[in-house]
mmCIF file of the N, C-alpha and C atoms, coordinates in Angstrom:
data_MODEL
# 
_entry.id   MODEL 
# 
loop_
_atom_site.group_PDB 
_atom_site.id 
_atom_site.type_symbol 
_atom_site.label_atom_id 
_atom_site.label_alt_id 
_atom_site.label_comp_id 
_atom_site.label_asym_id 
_atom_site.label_entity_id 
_atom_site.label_seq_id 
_atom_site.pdbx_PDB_ins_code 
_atom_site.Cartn_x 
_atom_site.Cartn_y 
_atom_site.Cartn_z 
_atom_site.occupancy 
_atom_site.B_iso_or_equiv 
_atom_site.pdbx_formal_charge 
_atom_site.auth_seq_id 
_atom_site.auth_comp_id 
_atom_site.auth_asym_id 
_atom_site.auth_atom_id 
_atom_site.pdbx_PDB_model_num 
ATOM 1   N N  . UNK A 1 1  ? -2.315  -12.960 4.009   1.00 0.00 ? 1  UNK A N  1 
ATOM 2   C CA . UNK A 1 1  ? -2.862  -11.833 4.727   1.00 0.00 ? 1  UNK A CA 1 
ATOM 3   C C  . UNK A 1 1  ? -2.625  -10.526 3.965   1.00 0.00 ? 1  UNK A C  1 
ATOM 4   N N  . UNK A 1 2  ? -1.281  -10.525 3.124   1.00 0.00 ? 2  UNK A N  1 
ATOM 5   C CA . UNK A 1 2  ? -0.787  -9.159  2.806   1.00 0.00 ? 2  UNK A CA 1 
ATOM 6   C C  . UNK A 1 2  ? -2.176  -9.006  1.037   1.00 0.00 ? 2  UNK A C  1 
ATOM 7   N N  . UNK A 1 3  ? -2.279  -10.279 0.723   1.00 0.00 ? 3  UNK A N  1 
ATOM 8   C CA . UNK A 1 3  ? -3.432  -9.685  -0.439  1.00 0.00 ? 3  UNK A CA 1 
ATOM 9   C C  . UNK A 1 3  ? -4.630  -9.409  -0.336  1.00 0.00 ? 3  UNK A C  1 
ATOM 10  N N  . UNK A 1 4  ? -5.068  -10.459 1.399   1.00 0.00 ? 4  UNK A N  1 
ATOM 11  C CA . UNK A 1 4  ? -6.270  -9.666  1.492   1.00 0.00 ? 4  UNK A CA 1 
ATOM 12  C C  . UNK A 1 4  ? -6.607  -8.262  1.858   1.00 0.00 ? 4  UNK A C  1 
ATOM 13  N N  . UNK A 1 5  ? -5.255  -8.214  2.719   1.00 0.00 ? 5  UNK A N  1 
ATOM 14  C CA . UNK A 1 5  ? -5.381  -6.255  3.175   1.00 0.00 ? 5  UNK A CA 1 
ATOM 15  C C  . UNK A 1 5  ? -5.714  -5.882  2.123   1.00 0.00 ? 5  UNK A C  1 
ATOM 16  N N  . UNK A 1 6  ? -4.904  -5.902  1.128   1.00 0.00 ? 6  UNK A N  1 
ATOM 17  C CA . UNK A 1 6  ? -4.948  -5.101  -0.054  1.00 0.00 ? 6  UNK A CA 1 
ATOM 18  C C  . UNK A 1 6  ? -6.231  -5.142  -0.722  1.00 0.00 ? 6  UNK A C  1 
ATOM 19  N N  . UNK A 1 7  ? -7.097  -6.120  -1.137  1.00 0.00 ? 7  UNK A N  1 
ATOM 20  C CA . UNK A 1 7  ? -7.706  -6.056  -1.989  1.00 0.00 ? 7  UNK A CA 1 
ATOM 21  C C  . UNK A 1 7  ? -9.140  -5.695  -0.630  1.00 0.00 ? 7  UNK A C  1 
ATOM 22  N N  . UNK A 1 8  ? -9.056  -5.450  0.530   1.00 0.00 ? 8  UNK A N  1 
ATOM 23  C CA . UNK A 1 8  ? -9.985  -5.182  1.263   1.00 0.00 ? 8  UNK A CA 1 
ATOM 24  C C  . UNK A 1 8  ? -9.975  -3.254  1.500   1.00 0.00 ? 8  UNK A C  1 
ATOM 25  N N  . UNK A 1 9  ? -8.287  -3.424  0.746   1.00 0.00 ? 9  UNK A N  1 
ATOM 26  C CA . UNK A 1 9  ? -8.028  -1.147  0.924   1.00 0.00 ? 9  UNK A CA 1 
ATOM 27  C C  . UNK A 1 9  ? -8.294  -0.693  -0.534  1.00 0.00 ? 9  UNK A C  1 
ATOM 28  N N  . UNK A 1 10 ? -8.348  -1.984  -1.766  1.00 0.00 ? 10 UNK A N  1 
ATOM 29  C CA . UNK A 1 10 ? -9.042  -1.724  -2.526  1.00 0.00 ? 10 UNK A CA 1 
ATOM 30  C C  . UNK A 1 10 ? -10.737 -1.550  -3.038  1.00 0.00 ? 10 UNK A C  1 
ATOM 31  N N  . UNK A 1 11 ? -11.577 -2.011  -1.933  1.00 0.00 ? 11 UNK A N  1 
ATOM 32  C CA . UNK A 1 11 ? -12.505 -2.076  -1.890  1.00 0.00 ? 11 UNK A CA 1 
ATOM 33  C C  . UNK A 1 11 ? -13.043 -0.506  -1.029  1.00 0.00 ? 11 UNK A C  1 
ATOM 34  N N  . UNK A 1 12 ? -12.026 -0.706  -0.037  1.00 0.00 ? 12 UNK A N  1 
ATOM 35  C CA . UNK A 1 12 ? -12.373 1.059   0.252   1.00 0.00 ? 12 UNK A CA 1 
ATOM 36  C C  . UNK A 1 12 ? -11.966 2.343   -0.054  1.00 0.00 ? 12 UNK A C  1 
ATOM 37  N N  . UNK A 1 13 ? -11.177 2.154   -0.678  1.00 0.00 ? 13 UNK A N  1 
ATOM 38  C CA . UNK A 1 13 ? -10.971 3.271   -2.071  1.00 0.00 ? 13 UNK A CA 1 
ATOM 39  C C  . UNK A 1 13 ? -12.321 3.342   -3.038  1.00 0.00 ? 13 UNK A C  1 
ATOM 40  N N  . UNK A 1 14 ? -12.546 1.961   -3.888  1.00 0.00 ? 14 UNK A N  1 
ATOM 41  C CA . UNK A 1 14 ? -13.351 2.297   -4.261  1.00 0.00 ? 14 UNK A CA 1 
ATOM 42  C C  . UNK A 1 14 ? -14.663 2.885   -4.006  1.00 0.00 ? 14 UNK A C  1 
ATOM 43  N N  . UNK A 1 15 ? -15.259 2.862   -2.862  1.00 0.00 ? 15 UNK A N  1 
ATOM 44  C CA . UNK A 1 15 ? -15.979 3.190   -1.946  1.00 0.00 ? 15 UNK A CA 1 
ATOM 45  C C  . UNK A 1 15 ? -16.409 4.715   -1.411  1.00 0.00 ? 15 UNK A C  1 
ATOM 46  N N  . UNK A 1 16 ? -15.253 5.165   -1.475  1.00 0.00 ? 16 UNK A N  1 
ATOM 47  C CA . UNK A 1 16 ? -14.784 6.439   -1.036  1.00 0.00 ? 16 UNK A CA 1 
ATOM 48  C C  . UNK A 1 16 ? -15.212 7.670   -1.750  1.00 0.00 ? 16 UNK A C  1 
ATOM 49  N N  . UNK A 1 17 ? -16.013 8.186   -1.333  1.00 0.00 ? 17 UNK A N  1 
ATOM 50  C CA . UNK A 1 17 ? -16.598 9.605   -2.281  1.00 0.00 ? 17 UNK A CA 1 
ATOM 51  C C  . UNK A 1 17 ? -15.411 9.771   -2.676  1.00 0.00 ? 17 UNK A C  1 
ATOM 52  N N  . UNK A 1 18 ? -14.841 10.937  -3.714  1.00 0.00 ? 18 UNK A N  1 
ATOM 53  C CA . UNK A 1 18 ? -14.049 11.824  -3.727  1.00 0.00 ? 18 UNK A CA 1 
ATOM 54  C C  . UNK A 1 18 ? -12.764 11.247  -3.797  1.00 0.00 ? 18 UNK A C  1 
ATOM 55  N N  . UNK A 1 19 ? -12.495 9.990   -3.439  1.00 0.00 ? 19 UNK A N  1 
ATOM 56  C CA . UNK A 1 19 ? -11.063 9.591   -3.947  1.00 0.00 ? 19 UNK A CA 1 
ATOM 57  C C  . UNK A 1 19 ? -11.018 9.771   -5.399  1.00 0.00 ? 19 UNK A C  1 
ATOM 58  N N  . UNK A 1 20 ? -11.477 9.653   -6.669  1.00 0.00 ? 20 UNK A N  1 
ATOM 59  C CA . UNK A 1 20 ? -11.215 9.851   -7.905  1.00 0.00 ? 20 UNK A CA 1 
ATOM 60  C C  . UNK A 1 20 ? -10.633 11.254  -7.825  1.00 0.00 ? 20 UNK A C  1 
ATOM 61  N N  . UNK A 1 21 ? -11.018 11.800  -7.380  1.00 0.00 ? 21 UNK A N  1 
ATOM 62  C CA . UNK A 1 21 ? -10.287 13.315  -7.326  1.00 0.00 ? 21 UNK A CA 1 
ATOM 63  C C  . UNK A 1 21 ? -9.247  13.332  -6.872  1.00 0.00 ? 21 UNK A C  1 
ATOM 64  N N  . UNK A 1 22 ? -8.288  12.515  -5.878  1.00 0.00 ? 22 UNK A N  1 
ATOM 65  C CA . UNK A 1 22 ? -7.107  12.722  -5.927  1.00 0.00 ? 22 UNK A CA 1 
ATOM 66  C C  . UNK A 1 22 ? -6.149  11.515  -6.906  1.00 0.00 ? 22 UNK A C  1 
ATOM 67  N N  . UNK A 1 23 ? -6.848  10.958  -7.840  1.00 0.00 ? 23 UNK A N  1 
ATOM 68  C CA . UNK A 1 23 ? -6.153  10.032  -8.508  1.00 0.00 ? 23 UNK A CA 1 
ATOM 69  C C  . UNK A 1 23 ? -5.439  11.219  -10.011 1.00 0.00 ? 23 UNK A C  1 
ATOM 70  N N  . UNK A 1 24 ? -4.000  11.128  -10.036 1.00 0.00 ? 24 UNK A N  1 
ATOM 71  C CA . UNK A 1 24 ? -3.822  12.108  -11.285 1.00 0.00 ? 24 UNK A CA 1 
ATOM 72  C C  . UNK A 1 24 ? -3.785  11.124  -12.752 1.00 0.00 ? 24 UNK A C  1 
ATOM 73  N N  . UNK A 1 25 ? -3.606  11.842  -13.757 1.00 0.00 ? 25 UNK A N  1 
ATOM 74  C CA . UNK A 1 25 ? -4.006  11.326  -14.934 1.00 0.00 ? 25 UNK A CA 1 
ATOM 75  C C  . UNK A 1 25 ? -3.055  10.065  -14.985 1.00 0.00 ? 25 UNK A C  1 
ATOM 76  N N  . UNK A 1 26 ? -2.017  9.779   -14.723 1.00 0.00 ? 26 UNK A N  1 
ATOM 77  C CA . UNK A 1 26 ? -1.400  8.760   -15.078 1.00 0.00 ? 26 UNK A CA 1 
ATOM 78  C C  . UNK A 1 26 ? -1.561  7.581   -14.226 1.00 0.00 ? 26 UNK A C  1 
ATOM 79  N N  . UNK A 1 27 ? -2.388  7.897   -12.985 1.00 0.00 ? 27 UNK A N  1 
ATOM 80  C CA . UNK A 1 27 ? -3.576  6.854   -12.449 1.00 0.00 ? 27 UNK A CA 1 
ATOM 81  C C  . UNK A 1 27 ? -2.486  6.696   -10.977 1.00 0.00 ? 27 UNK A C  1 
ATOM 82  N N  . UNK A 1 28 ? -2.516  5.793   -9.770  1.00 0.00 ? 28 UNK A N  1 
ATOM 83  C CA . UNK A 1 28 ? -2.118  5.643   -9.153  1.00 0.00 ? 28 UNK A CA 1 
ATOM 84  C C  . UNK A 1 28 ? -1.747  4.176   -8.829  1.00 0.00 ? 28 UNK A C  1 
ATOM 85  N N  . UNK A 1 29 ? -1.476  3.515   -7.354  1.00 0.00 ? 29 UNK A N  1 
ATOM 86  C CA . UNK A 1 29 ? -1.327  2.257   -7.078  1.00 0.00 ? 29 UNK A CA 1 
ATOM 87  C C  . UNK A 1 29 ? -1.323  2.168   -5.575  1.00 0.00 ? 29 UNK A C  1 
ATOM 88  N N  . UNK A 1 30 ? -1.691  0.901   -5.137  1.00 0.00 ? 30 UNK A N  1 
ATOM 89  C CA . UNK A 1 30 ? -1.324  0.875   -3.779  1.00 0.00 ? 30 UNK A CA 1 
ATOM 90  C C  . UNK A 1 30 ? -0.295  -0.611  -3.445  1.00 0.00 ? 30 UNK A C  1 
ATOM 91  N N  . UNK A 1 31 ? 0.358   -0.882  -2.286  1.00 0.00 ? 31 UNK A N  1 
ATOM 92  C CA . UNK A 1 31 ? 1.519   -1.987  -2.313  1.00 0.00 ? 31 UNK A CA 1 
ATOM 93  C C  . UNK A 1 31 ? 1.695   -1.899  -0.976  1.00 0.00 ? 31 UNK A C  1 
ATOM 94  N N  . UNK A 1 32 ? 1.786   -3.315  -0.468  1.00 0.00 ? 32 UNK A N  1 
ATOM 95  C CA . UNK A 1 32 ? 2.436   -3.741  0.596   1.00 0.00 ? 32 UNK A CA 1 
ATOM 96  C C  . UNK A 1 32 ? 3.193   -4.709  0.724   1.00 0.00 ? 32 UNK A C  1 
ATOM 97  N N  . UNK A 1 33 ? 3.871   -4.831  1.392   1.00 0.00 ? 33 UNK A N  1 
ATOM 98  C CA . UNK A 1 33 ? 5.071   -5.706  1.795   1.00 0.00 ? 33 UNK A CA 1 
ATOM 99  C C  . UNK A 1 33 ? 4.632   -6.860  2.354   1.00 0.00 ? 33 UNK A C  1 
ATOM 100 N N  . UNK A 1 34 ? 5.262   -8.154  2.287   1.00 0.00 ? 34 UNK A N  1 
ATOM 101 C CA . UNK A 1 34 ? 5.060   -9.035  3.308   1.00 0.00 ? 34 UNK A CA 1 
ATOM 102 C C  . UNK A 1 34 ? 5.908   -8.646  4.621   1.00 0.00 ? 34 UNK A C  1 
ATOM 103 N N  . UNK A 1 35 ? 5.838   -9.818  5.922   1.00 0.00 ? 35 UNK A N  1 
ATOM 104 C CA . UNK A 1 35 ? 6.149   -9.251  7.034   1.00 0.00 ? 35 UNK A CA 1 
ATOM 105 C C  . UNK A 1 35 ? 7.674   -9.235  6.840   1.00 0.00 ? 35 UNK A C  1 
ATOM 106 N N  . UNK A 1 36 ? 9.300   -8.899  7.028   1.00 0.00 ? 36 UNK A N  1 
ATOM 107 C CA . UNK A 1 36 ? 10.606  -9.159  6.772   1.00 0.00 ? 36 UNK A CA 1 
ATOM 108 C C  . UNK A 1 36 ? 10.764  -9.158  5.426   1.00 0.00 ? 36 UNK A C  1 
ATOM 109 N N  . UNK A 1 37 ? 10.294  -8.796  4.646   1.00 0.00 ? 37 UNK A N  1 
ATOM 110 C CA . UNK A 1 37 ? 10.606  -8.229  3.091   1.00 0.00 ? 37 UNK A CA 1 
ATOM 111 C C  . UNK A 1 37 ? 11.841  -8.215  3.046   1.00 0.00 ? 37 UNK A C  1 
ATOM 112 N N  . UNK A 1 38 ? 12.165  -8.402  1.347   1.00 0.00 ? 38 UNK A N  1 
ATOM 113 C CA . UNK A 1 38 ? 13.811  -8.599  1.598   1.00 0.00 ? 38 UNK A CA 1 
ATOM 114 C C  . UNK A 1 38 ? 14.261  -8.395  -0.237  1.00 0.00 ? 38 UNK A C  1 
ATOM 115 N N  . UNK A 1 39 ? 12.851  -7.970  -0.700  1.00 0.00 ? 39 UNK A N  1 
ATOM 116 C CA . UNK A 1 39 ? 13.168  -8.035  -2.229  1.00 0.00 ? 39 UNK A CA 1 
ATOM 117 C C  . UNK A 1 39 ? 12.223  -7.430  -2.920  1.00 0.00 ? 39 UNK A C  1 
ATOM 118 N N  . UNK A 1 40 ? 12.017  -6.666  -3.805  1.00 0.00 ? 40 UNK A N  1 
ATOM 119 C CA . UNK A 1 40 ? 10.866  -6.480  -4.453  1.00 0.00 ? 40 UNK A CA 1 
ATOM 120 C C  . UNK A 1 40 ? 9.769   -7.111  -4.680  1.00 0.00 ? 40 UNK A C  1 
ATOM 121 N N  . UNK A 1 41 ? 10.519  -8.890  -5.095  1.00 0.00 ? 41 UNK A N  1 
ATOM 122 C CA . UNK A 1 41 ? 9.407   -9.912  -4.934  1.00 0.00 ? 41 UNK A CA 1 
ATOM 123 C C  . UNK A 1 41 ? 8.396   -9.887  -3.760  1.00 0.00 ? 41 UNK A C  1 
ATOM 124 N N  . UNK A 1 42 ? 9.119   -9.593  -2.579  1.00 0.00 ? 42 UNK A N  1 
ATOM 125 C CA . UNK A 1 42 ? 7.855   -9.649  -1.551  1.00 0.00 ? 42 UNK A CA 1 
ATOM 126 C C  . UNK A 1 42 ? 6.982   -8.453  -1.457  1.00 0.00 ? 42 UNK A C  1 
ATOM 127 N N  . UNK A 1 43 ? 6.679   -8.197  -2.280  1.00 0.00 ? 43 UNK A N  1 
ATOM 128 C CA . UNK A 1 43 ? 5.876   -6.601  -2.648  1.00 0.00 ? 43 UNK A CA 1 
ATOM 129 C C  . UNK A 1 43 ? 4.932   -7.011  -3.202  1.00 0.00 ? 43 UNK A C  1 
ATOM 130 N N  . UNK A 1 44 ? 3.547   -6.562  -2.875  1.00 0.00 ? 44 UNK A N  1 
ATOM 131 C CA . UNK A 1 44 ? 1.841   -7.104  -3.423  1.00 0.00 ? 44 UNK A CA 1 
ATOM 132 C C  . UNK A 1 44 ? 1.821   -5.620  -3.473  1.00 0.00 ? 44 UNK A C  1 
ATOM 133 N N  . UNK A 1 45 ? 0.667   -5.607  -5.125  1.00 0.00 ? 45 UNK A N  1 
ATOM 134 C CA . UNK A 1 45 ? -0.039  -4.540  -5.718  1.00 0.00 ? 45 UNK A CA 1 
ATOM 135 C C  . UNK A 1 45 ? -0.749  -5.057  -6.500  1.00 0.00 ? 45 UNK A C  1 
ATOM 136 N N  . UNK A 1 46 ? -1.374  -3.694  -6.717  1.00 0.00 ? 46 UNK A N  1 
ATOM 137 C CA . UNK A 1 46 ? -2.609  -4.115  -8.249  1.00 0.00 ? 46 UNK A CA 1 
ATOM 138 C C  . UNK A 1 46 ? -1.643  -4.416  -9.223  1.00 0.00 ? 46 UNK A C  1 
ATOM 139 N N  . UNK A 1 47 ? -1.768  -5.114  -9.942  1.00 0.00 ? 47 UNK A N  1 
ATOM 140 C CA . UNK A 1 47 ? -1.134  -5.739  -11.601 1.00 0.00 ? 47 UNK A CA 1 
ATOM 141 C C  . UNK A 1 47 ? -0.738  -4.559  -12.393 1.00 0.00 ? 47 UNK A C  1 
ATOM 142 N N  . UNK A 1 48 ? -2.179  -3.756  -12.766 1.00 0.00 ? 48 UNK A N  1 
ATOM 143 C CA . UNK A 1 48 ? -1.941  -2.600  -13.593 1.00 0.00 ? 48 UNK A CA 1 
ATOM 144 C C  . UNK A 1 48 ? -1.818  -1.402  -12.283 1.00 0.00 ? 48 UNK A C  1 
ATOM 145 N N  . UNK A 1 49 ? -2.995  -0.817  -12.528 1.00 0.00 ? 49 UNK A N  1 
ATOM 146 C CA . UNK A 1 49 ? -3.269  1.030   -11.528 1.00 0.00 ? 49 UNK A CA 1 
ATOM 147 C C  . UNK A 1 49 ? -4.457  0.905   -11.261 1.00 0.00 ? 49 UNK A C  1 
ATOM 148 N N  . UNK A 1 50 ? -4.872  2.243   -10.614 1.00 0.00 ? 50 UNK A N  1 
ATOM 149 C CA . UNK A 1 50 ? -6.081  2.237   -10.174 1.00 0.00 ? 50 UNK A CA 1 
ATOM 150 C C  . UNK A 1 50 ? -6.437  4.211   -11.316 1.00 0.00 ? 50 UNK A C  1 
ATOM 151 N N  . UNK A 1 51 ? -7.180  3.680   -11.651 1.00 0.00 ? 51 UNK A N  1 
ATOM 152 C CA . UNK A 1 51 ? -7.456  4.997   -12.518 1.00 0.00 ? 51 UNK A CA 1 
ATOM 153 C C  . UNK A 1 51 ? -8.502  5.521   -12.291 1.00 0.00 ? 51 UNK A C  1 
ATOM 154 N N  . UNK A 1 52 ? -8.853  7.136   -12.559 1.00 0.00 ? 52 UNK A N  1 
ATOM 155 C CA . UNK A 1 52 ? -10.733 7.401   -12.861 1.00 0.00 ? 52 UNK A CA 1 
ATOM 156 C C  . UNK A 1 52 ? -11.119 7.148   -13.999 1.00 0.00 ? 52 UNK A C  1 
ATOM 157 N N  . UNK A 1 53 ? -11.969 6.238   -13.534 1.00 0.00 ? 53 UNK A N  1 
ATOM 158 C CA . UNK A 1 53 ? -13.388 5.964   -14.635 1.00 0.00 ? 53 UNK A CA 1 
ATOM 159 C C  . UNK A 1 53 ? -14.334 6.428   -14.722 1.00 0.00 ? 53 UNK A C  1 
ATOM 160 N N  . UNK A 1 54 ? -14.775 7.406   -15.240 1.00 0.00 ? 54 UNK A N  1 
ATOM 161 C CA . UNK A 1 54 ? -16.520 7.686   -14.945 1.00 0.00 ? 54 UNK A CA 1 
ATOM 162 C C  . UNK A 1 54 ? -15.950 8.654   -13.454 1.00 0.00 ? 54 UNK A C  1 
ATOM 163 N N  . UNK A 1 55 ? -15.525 9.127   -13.375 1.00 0.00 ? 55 UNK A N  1 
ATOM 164 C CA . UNK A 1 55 ? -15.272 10.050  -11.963 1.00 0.00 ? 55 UNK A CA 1 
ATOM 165 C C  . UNK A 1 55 ? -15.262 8.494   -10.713 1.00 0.00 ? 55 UNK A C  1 
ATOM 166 N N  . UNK A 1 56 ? -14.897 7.839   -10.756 1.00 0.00 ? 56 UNK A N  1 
ATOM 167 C CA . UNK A 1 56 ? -14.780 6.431   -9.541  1.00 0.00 ? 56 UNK A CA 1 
ATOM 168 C C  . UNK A 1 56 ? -13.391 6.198   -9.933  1.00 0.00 ? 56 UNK A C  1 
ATOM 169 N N  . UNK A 1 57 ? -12.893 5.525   -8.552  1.00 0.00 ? 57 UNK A N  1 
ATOM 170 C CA . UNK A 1 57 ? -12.066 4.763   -8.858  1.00 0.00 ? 57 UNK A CA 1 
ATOM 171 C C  . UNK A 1 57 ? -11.842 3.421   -9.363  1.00 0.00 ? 57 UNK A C  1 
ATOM 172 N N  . UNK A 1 58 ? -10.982 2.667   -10.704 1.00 0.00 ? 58 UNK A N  1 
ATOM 173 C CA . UNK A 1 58 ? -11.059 1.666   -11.163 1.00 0.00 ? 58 UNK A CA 1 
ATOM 174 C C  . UNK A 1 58 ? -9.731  0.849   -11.257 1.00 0.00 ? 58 UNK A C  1 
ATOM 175 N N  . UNK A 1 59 ? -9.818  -0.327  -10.683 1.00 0.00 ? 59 UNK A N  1 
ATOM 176 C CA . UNK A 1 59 ? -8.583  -1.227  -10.699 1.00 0.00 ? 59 UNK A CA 1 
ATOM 177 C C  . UNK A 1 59 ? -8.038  -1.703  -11.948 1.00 0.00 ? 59 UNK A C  1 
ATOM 178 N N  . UNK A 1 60 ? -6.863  -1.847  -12.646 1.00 0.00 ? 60 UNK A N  1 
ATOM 179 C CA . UNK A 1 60 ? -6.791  -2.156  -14.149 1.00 0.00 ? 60 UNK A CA 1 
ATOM 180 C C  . UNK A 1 60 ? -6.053  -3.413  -13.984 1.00 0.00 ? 60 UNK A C  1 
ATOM 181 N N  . UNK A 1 61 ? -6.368  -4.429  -13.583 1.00 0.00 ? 61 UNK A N  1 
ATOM 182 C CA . UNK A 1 61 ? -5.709  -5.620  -13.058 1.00 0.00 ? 61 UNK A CA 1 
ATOM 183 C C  . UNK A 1 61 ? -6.038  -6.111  -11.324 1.00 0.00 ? 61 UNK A C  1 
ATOM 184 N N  . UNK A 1 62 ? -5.337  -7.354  -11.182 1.00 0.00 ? 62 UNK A N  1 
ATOM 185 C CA . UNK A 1 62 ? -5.738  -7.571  -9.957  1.00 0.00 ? 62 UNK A CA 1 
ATOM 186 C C  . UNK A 1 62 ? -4.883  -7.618  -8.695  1.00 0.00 ? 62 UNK A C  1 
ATOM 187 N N  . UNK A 1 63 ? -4.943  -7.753  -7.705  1.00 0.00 ? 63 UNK A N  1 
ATOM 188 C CA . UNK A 1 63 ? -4.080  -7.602  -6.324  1.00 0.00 ? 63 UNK A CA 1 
ATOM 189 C C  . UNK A 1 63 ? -2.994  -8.736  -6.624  1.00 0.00 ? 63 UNK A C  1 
ATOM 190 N N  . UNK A 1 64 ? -2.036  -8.626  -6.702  1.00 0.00 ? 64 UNK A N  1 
ATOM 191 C CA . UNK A 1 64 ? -0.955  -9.818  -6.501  1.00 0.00 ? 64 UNK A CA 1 
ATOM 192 C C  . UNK A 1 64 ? 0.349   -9.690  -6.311  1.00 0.00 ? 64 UNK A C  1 
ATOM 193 N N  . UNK A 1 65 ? 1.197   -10.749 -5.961  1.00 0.00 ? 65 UNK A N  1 
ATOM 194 C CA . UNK A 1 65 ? 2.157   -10.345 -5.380  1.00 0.00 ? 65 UNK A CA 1 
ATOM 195 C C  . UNK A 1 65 ? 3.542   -11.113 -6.349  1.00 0.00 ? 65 UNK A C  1 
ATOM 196 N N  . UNK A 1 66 ? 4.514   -10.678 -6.308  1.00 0.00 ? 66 UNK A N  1 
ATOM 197 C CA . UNK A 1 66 ? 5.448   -11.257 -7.112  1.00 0.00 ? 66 UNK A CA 1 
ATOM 198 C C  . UNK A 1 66 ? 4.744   -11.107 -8.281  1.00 0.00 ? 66 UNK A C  1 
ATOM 199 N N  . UNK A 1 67 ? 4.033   -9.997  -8.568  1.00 0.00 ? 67 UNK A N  1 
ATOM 200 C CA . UNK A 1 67 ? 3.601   -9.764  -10.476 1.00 0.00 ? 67 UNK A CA 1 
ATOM 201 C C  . UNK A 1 67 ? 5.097   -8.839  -10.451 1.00 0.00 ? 67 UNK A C  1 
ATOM 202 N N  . UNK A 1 68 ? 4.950   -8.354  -12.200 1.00 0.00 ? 68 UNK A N  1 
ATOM 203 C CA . UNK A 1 68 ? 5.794   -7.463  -12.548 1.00 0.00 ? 68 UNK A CA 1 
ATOM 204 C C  . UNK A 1 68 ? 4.918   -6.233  -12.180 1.00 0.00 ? 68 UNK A C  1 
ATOM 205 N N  . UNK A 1 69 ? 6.172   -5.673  -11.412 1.00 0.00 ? 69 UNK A N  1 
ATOM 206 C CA . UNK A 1 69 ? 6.217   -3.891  -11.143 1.00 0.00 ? 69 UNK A CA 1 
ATOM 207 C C  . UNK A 1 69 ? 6.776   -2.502  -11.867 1.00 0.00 ? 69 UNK A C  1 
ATOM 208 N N  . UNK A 1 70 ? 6.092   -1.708  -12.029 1.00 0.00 ? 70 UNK A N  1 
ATOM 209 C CA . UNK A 1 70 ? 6.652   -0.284  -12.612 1.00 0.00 ? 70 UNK A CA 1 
ATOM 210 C C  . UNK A 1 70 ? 7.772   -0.120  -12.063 1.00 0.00 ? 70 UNK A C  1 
ATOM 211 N N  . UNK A 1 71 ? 8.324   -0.762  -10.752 1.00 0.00 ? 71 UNK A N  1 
ATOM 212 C CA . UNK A 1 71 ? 8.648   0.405   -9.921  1.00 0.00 ? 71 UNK A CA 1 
ATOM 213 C C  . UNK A 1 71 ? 10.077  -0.606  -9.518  1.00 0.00 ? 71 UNK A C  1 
ATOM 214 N N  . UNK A 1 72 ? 11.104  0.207   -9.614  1.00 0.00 ? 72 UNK A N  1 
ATOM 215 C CA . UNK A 1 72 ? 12.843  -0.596  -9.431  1.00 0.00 ? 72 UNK A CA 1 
ATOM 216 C C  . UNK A 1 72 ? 12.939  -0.942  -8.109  1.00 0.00 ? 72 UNK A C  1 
ATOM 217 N N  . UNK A 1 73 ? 13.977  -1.663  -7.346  1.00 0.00 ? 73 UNK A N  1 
ATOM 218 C CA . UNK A 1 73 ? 14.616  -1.747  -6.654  1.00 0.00 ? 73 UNK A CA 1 
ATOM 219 C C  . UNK A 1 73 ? 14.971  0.170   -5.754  1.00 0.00 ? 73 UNK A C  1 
ATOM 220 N N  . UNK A 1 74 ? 15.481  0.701   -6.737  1.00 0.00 ? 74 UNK A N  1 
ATOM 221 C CA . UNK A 1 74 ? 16.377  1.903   -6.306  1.00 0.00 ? 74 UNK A CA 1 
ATOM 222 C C  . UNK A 1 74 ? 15.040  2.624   -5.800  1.00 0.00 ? 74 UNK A C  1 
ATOM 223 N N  . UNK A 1 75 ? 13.582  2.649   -6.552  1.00 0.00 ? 75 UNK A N  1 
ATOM 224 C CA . UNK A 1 75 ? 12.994  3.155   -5.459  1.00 0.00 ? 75 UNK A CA 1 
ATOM 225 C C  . UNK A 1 75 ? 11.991  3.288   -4.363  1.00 0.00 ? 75 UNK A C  1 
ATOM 226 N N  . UNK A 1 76 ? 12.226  1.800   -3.668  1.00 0.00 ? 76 UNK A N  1 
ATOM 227 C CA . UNK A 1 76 ? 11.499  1.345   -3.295  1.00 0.00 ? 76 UNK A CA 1 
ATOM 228 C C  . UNK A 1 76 ? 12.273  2.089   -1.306  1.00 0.00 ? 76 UNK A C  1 
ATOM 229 N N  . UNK A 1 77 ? 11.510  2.118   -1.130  1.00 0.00 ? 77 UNK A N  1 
ATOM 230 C CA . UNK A 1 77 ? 12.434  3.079   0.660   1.00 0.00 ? 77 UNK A CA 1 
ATOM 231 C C  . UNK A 1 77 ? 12.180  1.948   1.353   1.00 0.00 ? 77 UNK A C  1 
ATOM 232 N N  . UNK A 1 78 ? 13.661  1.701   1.515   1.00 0.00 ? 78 UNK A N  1 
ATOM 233 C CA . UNK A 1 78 ? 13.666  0.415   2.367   1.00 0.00 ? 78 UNK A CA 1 
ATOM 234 C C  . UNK A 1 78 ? 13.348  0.234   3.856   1.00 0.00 ? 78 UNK A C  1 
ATOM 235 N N  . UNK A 1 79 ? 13.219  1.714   4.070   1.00 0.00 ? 79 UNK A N  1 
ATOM 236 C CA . UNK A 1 79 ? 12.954  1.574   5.371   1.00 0.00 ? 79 UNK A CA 1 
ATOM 237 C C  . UNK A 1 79 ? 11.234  1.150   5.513   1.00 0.00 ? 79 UNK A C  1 
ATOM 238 N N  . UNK A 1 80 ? 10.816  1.362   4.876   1.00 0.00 ? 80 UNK A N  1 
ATOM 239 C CA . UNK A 1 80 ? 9.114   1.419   4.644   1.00 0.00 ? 80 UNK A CA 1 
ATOM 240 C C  . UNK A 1 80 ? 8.994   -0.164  4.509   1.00 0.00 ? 80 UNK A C  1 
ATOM 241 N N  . UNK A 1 81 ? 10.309  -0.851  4.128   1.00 0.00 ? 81 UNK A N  1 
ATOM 242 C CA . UNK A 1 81 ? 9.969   -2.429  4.197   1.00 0.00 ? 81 UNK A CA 1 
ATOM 243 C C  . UNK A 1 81 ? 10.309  -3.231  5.535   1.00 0.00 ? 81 UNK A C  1 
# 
């Protein structure tokens, strides 16, 4: 469930007039948790980012979960899990 959300909030991003405009140069991401998360592993995102292309937004990899993340342990807000 947690990759289809995702790749269904990736579809409406892309979608979205004017979201390229709030994407900054070093591109963005989106991530969700499974339900009782308990580790980074249970964390789904795009692979790479979502960048502007052509003024749109563009995925640089695909939705998945237990890929490798940019992003540590230390800052992940646990309460948000």
């Amino acid at each position: 469930m947690v990759l289809k959300n995702l790749e269904e909030a990736l579809e409406i991003i892309k979608k979205s007039p004017g979201f390229s405009n709030l994407i900054p140069e070093v591109g963005c991401n989106i991530a969700m948790a499974i339900p009782d998360a308990s580790s980074i592993l249970d964390v789904a995102a795009v692979s790479g980012r979502i960048v502007r292309l052509k003024n749109e937004p563009h995925a640089v990899g695909c939705v998945c979960i237990r890929c490798k993340q940019p992003y540590s342990q230390d800052r992940i807000d646990r309460d948000a899990l």
